[in-house]
BARODO-635727 format. One record per atom (N, C-alpha, C): x, y, z. Coordinates in steps of 0.02 Angstrom, whole numbers, plus 50000, padded with zeros to 5 digits. Last residue first. Layout:
// BARODO-635727
XYZ...
***
This chain:
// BARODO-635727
496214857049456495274861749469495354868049449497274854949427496894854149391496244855649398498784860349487498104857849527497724858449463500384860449572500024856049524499194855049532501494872849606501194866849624500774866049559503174884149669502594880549623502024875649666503924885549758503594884549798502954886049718505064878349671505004875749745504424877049769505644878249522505004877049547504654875549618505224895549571505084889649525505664884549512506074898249679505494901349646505314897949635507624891749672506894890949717506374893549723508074904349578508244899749611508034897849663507054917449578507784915749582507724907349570505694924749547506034921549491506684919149483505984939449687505584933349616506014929749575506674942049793507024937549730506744935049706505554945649849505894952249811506514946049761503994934749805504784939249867505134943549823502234937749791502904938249775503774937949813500894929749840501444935849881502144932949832499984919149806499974925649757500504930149793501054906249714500864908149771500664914849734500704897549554501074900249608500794903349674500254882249460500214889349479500784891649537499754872949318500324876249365500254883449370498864873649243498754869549307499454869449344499034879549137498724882049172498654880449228500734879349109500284875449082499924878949142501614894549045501614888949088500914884749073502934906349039502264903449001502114898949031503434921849117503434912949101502854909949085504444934049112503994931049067503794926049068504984943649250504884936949232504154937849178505704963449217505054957749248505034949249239507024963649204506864968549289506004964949283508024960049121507404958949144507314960449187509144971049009509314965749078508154965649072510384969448866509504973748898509564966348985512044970248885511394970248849510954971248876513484976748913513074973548924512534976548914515244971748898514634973848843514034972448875516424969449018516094966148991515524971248966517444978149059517564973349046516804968049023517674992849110517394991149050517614983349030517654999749231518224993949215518254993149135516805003349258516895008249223517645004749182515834992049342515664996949274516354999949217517024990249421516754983949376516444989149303516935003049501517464997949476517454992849418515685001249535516045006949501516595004849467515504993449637514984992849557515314997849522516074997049735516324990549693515984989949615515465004849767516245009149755516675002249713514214998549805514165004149776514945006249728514724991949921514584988249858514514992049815515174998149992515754996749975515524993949912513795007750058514505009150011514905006849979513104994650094513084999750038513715001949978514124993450229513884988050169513894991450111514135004650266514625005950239514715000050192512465004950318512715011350279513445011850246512424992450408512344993250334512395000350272513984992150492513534995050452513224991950387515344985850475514924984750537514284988850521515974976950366515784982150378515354979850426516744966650294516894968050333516464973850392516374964350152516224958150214516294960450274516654977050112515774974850112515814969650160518194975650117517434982450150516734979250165518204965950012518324965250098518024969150142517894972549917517604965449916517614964650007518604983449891517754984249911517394978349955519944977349877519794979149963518964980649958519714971749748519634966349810519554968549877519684981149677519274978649683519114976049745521034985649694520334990549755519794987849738521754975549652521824976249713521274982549739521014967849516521094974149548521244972349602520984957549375521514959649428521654964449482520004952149280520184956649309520534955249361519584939949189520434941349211520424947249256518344938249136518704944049121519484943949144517874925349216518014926249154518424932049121517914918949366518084927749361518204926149266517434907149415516944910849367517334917549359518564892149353518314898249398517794902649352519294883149278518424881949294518374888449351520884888849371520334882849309519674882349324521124903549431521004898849421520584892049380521594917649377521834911549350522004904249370520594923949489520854924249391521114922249357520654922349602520084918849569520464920449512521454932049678521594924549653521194920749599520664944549625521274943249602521544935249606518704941749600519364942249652520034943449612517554941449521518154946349516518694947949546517024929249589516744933049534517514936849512517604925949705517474922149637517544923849570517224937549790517904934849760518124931949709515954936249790516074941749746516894940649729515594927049871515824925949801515934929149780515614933850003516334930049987516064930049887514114943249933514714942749999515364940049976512754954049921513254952049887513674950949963511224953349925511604950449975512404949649953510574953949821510444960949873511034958349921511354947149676510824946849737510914952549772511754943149507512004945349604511254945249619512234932749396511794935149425512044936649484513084933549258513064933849329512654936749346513584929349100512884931049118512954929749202514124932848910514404930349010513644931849063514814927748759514324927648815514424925648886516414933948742516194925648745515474929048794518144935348684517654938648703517134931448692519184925448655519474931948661518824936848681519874910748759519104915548707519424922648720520164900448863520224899148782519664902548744519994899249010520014905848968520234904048906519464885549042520564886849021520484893048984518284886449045518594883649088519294884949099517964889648902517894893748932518294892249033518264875848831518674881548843518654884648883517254867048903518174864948925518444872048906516124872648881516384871948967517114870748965516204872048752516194876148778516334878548821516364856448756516694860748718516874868348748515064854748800515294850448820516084856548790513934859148681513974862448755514704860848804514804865948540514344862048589514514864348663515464881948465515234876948484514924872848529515834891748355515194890848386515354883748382516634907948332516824900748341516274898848377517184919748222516574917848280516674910048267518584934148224518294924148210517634923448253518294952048159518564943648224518324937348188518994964348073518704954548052518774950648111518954980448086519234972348137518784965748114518844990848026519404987647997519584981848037517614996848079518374997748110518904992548096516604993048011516884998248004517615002048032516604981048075516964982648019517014988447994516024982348198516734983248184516904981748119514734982348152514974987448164515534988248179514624968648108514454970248058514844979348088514664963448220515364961648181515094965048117513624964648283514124967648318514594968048263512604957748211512784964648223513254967448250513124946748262513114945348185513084955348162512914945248395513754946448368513464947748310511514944548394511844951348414512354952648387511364932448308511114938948292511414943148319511874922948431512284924248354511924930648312511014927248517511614927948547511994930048484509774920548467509894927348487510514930748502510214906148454510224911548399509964918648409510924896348509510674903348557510624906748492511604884348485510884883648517510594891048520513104884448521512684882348489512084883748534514044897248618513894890548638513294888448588515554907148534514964905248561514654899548586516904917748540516394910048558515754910348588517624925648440517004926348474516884920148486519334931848441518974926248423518354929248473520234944048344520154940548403519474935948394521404957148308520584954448280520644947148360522454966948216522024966848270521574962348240523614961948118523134963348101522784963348190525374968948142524964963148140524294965548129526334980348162526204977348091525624972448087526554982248280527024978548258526814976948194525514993348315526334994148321526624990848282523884984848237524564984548286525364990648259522764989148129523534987148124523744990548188521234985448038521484987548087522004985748117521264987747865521164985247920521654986747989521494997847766520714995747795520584990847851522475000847757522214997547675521554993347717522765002547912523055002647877522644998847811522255010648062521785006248001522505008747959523065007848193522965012948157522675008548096523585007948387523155004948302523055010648274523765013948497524155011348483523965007848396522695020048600523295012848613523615010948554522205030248517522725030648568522985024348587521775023348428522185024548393522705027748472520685015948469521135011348451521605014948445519765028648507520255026248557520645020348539519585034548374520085040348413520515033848492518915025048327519425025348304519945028148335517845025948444517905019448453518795021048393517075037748388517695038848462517905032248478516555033848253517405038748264517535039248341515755026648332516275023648271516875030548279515045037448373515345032148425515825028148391514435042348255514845047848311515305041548373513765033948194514345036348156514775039148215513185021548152513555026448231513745030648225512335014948074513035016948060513335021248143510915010748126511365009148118512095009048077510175024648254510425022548180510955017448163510515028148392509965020848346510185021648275511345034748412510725038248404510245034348378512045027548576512135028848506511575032748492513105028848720512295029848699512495033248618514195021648836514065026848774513485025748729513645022749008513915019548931513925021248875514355031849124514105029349099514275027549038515365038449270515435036549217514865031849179516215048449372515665045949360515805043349281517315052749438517145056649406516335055849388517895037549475517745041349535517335050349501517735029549386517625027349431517545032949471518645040049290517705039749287517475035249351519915034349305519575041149319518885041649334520005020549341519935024049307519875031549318521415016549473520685013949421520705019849376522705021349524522585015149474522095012149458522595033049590522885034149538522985026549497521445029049695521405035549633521995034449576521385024249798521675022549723521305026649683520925031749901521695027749909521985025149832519645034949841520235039849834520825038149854518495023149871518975024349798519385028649828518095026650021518265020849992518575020549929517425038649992518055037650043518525031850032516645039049897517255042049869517895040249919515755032549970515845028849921516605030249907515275041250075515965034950116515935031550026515315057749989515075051550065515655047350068515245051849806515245057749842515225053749919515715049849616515575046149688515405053149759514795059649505515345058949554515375054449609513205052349415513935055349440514445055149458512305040449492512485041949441512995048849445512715028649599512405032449594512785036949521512675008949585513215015049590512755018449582511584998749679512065001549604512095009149627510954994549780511444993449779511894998749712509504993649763509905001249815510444999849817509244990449581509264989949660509784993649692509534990049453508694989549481508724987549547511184985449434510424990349426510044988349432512494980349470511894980649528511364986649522513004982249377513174975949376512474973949428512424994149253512904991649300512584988649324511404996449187511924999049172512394999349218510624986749054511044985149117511394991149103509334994448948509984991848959510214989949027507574988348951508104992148964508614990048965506594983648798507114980848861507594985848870506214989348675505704987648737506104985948822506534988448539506834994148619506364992248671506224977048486505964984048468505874989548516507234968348510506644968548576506044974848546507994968948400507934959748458507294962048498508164981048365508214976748303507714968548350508194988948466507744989348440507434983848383509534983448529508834979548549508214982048524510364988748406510334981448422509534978648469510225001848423509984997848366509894989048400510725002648526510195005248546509925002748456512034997648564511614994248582510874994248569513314992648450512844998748452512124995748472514834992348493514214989748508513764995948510515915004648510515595000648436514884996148433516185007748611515615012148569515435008848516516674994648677515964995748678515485005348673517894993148615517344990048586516514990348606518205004648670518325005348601517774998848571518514999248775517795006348771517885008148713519704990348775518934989448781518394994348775520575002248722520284994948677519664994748695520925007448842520475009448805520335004648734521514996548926520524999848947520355004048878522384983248843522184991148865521424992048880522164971148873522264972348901522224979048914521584962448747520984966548775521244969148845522394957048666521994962648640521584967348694523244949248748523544955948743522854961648705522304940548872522484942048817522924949148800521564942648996522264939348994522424940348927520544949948972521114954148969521634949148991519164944748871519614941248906520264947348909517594951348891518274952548849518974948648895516034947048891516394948048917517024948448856514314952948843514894949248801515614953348842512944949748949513284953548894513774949148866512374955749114512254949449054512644952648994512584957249288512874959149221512554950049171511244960649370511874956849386512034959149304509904966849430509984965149364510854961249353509564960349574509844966149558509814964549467507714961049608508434959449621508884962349578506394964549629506754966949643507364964349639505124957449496505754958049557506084963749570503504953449419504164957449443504654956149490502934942549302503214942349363503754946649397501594938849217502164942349194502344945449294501144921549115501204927049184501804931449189500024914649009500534918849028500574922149068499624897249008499484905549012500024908049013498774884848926499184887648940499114894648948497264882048877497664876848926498454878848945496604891148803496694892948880497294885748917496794888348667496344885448710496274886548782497804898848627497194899848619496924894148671498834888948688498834897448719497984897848717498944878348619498784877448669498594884248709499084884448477498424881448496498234881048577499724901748502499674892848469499214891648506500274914648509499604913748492499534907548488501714918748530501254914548587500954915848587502354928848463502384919048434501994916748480502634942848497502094939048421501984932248431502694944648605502194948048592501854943748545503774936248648503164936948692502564939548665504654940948552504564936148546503674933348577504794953748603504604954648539504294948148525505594951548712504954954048719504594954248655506054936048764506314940648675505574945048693506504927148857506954934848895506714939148815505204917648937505524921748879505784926548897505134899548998505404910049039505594911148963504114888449006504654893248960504364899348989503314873149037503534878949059503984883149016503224860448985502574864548990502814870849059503414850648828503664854148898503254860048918502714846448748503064842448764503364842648824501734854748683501554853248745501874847448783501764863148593501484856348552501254851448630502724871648612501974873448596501574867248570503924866748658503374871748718502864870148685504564863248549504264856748611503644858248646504764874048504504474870248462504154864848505505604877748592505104884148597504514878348543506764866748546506374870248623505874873848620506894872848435506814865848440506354866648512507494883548441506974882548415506604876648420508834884548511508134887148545507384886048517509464868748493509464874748481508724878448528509294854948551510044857148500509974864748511508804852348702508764850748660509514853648606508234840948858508774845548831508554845448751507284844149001507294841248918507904846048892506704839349142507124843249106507424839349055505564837849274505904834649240506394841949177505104833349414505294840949396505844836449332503324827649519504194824949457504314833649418502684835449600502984827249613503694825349567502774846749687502524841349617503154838149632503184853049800502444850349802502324846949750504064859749898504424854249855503754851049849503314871650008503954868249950503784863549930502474872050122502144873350077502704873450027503964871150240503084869550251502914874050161505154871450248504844866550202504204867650188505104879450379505524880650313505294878050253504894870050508504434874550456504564879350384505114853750483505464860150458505174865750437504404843850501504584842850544505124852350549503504841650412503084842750463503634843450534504804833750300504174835450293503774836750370506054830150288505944836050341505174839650343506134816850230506344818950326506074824150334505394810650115505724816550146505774817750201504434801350081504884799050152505214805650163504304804149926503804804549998504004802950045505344814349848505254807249894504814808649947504824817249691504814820249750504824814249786506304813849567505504813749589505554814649635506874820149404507024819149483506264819349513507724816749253507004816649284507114816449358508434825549106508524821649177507894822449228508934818848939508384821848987508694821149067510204821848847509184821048832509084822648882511444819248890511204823248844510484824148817510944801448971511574808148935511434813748873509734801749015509914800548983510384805248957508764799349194509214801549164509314798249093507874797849355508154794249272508334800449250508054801249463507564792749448507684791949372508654809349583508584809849525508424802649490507464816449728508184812149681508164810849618507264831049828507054827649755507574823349737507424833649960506574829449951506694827749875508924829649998508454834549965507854830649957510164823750062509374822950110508844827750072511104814849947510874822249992510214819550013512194807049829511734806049895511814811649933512694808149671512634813149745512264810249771512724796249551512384802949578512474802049645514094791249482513964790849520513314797049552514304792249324514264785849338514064783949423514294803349273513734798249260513814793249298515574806749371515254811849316514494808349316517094810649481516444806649469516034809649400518274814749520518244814949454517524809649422518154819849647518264824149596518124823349523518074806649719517554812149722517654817249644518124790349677518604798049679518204802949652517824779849815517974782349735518154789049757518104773249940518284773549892518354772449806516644781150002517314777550024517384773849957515594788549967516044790249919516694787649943514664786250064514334783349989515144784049947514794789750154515044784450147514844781150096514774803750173515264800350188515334793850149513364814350076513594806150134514364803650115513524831950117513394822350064513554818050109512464847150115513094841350162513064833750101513274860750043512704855350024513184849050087513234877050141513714871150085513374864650095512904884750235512454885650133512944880750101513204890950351512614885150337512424886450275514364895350323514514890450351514034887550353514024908550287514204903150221514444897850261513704915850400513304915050355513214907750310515064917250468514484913550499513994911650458515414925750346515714918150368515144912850417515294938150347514854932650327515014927550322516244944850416515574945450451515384938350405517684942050450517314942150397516594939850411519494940750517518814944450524518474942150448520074923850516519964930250515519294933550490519804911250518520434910950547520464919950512518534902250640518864904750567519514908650588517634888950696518224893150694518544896750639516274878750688516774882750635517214887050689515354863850748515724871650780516394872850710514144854050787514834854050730514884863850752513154841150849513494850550864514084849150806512844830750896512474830250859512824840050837513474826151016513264819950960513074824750900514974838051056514354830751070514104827851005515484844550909515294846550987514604842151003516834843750804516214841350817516084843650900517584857350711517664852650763516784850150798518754864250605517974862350615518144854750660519644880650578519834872750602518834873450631519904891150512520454890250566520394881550553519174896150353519094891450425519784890350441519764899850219519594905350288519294903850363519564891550148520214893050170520224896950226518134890850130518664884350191519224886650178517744900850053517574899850110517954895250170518324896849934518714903149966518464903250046518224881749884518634885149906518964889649940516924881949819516864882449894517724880949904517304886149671516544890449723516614889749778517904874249626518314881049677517634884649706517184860349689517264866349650517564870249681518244850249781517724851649760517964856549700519534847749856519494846149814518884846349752519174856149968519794852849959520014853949876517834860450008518434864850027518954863349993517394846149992517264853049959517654858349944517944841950083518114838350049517914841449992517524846850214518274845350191518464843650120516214846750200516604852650207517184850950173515944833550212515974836250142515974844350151516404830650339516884827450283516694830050215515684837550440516504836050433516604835350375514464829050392514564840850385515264837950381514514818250442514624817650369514674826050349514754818050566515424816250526515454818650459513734821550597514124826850613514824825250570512464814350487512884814550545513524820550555510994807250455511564813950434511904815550503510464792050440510504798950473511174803250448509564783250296510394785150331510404790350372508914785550190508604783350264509404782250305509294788950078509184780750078508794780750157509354800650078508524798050037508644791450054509814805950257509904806750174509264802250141508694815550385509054810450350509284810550251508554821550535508694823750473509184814750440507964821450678507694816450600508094817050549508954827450724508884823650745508584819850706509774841750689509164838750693509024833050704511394849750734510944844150696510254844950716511604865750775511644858350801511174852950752513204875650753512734870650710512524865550746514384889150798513894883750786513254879550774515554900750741514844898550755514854889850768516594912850777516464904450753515984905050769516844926350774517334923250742517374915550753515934937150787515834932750724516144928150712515924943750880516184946350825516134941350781514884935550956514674942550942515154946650899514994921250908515154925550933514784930250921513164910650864513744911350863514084915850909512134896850833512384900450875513094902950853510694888350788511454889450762511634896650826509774875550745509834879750784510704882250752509384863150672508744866350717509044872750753510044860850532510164861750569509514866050606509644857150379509594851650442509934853450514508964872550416508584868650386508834859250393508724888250507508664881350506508524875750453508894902750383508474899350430508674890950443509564919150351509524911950342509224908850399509764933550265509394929650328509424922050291509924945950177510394941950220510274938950273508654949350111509444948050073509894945050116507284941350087507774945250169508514942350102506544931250038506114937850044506624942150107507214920550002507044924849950506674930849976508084914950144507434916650109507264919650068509024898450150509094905750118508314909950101509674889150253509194889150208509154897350190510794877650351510314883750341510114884650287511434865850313511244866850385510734873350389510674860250144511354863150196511144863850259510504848350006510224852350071510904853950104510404846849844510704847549898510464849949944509704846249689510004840849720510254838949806509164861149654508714854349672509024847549724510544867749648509824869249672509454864049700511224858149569511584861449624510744862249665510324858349438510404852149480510694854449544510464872649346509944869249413509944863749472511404867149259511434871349332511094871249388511894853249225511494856249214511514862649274513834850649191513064847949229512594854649200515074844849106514614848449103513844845449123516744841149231515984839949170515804845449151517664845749348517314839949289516614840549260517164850849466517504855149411517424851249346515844846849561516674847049555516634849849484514504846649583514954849949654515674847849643513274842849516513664847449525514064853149566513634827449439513964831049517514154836049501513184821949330512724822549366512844824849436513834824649143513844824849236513354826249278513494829349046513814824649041514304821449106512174838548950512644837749010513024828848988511664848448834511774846248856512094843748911510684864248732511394860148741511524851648775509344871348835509684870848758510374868348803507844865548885508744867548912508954867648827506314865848943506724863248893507394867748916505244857649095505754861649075506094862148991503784853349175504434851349130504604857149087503324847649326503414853149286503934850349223501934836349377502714837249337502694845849305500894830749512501004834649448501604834349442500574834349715500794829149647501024833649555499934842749840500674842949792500494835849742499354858949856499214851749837499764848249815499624870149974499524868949923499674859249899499524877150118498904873350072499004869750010500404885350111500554877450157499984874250138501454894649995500744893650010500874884850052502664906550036502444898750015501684898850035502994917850068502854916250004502844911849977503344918550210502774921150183502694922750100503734901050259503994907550216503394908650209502914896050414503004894450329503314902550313502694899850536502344894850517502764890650466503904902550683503614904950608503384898650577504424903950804503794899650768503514900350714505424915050797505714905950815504984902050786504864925950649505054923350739505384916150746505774933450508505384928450540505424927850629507034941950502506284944150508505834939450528508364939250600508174937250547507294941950562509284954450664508874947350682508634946850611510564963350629510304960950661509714954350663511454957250485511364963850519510714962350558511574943050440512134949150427512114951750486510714933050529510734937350477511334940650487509914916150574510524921050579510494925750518508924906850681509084909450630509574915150620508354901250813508364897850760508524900250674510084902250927509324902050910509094899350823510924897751075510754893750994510044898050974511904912851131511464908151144511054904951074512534922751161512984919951101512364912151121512424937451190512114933251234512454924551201512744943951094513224945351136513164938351207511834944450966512174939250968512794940951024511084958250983510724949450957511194945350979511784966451041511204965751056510924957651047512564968050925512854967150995512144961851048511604972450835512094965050819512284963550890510054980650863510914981050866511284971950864508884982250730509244977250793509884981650803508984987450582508854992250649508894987950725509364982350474510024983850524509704985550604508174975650434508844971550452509344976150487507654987250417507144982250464507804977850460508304992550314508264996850380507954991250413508124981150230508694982950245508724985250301506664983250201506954978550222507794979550224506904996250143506364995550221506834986650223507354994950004507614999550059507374997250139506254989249947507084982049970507304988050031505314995749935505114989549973505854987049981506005005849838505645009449938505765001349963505924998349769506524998849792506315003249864504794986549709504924993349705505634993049769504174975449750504544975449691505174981749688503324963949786503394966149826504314971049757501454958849726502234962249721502704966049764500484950449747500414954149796501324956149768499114947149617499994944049634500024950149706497804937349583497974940949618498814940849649497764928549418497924927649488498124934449518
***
């Protein structure tokens, strides 16, 4: 297939300059409804835009994609803190008032809302319904029902939508069909995250108890997919509803949601799964093992052509993948501990050993895009932004700072002795060979893992093979899926696979992510515990900035922070998609720069057997 890539970083740069070059004043002073909203001046599409220009509106819809998952679930709402759901389901299950385009880091479009309007500082918008828009029973979507699963999101939901409704003043209905936000301080992307929270029906959930629903109640949403069967921990099947409201009526939709059934197979381990793939039980797999890609996908179905392989670039950011370090703990509170454990990770054996070096490292949180730190000295509005704290990050935050690079050999030798020189400034000293605390105690700490990932247990299995040279025996603790979510939920891990994905669009979650409140809250995603107060002002810079030149910056002076923070080990990142697939699944040929996100596949997939 002819792919049209849109990949390279000239291509995200231009779309940026093509987002700021409007004046904001300009767009939104007139404060009149139109049909789409961005950060930084106008969305790229017109008011008549046909279809995303990376949907195909030709395309055929019936067919099943099917998926394999390692582990399990044991909830079908994933929009509270309870359980373990599948991730995807969030994706598939929900519609919001606006819609997100994979091809514009900060543009959103109508989706049950036909229009949106806001201030020219930003400080409320509004939302007017659609008029067809309906949930799957055929129920209209009502202004009551935005009201109430705001509220009720905001409330009692996942914390994910927490930080956003604390920061609403107050939500108020306008005539039949208008819902109006008020916020209760500055933050450019508020207008934004006011159309991206899933609406639900009111009245499906008069009285039960939202929070603590799991199997026993699925989500009513106006999404073209519901879910038609299920089996705890086996499978979950969702089919396309031909009644979909917004079919011919949303040009947003036009050429989406085209097969018919999107099903998903759980299994125990990766092998089992990759074992399903080739026999043709499931007929999609993303490989992250380049080594894997090369040798094991000769099988029958490959050879017969009835399966192919497609290799799919992006631009997005590489987000951090690796092995986080819990600093609520005492082991991993000194910084130099942590850069103690990551000279010891010796990465450049390790992915020669998993990828035969083929996969570049992550080397911060926002590489392979105009977002990540520049290499060196901060210098411009980056340094302007760090030098108020200068004296409580790192040095290297503002000096510059990269990861420590072994010679591939596996002994280190040279990174093993600066991994001893820095236990020994905090405070350890190998005593009869093992590594000893001030107080006499043995250093060491627990690895969790989640069953199923035997790439994951290979890396530690290397990892723990190179702290022994540093006199540290950790525990590796491997368990189910269900298990996993409860510790990692109550920070119960002393280091633990972590995997965030960012976007070109970083905004409020970045709170989430690494805020200071976020850190000790339950089921939150800040895993590391970090605690920065100049984290959090980047965090506010970036929401705050009237530029995309100080956007940049803040995210730039934030990736610095995080990098040099040294809080999480991180491994080879994918800057291309590997996905194997059955031949009669195909794609559009124009790429977006968030190839391979979330609504890639399978939204604007399809099903054709000619």
């Amino acid at each position: 297939m002819s792919v049209q890539f849109l990949t390279t970083t000239a291509t995200t740069l231009r779309v940026f300059a093509l987002a700021a070059s409007t004046s904001v004043l300009a767009t939104l002073a007139a404060a009149e409804p139109v049909h789409g909203i961005a950060m930084y001046g106008d969305p790229a599409l017109p008011p008549d835009f046909a279809h995303l220009p990376y949907a195909n509106p030709d395309a055929p819809t019936g067919g099943s994609i099917i998926t394999a998952n390692i582990g399990g679930f044991d909830s079908l709402n994933p929009y509270i803190v309870k359980g373990s759901v599948h991730w995807q389901l969030r994706f598939l299950m929900g519609e919001s008032l606006m819609a997100r385009s994979l091809d514009e880091p900060f543009s959103l479009y109508g989706l049950l809302a036909e229009s949106v309007e806001t201030a020219d500082d930003r400080s409320w918008v509004e939302f007017t319904l659609r008029p067809e828009a309906r949930f799957s029973d055929g129920s209209p979507v009502t202004v009551e029902d935005v009201i109430w699963s705001y509220e009720t999101l905001g409330t009692v939901g996942h914390p994910r939508y927490h930080g956003f409704y604390n920061k609403v003043e107050s939500i108020e209905a306008v005539g039949e069909r208008g819902v109006r936000f008020n916020f209760a301080e500055q933050d450019r992307e508020l207008a934004l995250l006011a159309g991206l929270r899933p609406i639900l029906q009111k009245a499906q959930w008069e009285g039960l108890d939202f929070a603590e629903s799991g199997l026993d109640v699925i989500p009513v949403t106006s999404s073209p997919y519901t879910i038609t069967d299920f089996e705890a921990g086996r499978h979950i099947e969702l089919t396309r509803n031909p009644d979909y409201w917004g079919y011919d009526v949303v040009p947003f939709v036009n050429g989406l949601y085209n097969l018919d059934t999107i099903r998903m197979e759980f299994f125990g381990d990766e092998t089992a799964a990759f074992e399903a793939f080739k026999v043709g039980d499931v007929n999609t797999n993303r490989e992250f093992n380049v080594a894997k890609w090369d040798s094991q996908y000769d099988f029958a179905l490959m050879q017969s052509g009835e399966y192919v392989r497609s290799i799919l670039p992006h631009s997005r950011p590489s987000g951090i993948t690796g092995f986080v370090m819990n600093t609520r703990l005492p082991q991993f509170e000194d910084i130099r501990v942590r850069d103690a454990m990551m000279h010891a990770f010796n990465f450049e054996f390790i992915n020669d050993a998993m990828t035969g070096g083929a996969q570049p490292r992550i080397t911060s949180y926002f590489s392979n895009s105009p977002l990540a730190m520049q290499d060196g000295p901060a210098t411009g509005r980056v340094l302007e932004f760090l030098e108020p704290f200068a004296d409580s990050i790192p040095a290297d935050a503002i000096s510059g700072y990269s990861l420590p690079v072994s010679d591939g050999s596996e002994r280190n030798r040279a990174n093993i002795g600066a991994a001893l020189d820095l236990m020994e400034q905090a405070g350890y000293t190998v005593q009869d060979g093992v590594m000893t605390g001030p107080d006499g105690q043995e250093f060491t700490f627990e690895i969790l893992l989640k069953s199923g990932s035997s790439e994951n247990q290979s890396i530690i299995d290397m990892f723990t093979e190179s702290l022994s040279r540093l006199g540290i025996t950790p525990t590796i603790t491997v368990v189910d899926n269900a298990q996993y979510s409860e510790r990692t939920d109550i920070y119960d891990f002393g280091m633990t696979y972590h995997r965030r994905g960012l976007s070109l669009s970083p905004g409020n979650e970045q709170y989430l992510y690494w805020g200071i409140e976020a850190a000790d809250v339950e089921g939150g995603r800040n895993l590391m515990g970090v605690q920065s107060e100049a984290i959090d002002e980047m965090i506010n810079l970036l929401l705050t900035s009237d530029s995309q030149d100080d956007f940049v910056a803040a995210t730039r002076a934030m990736d610095r922070l995080l990098t040099s923070g040294r809080y999480v080990i991180p491994i080879y990142q994918w800057n291309i998609s590997r996905i194997a697939h059955d031949a009669d699944l195909h794609y559009p040929d124009t790429m977006p720069i968030f190839g391979d996100w979330p609504g890639w596949q399978p939204d604007v997939w399809w099903y054709d057997e000619g």
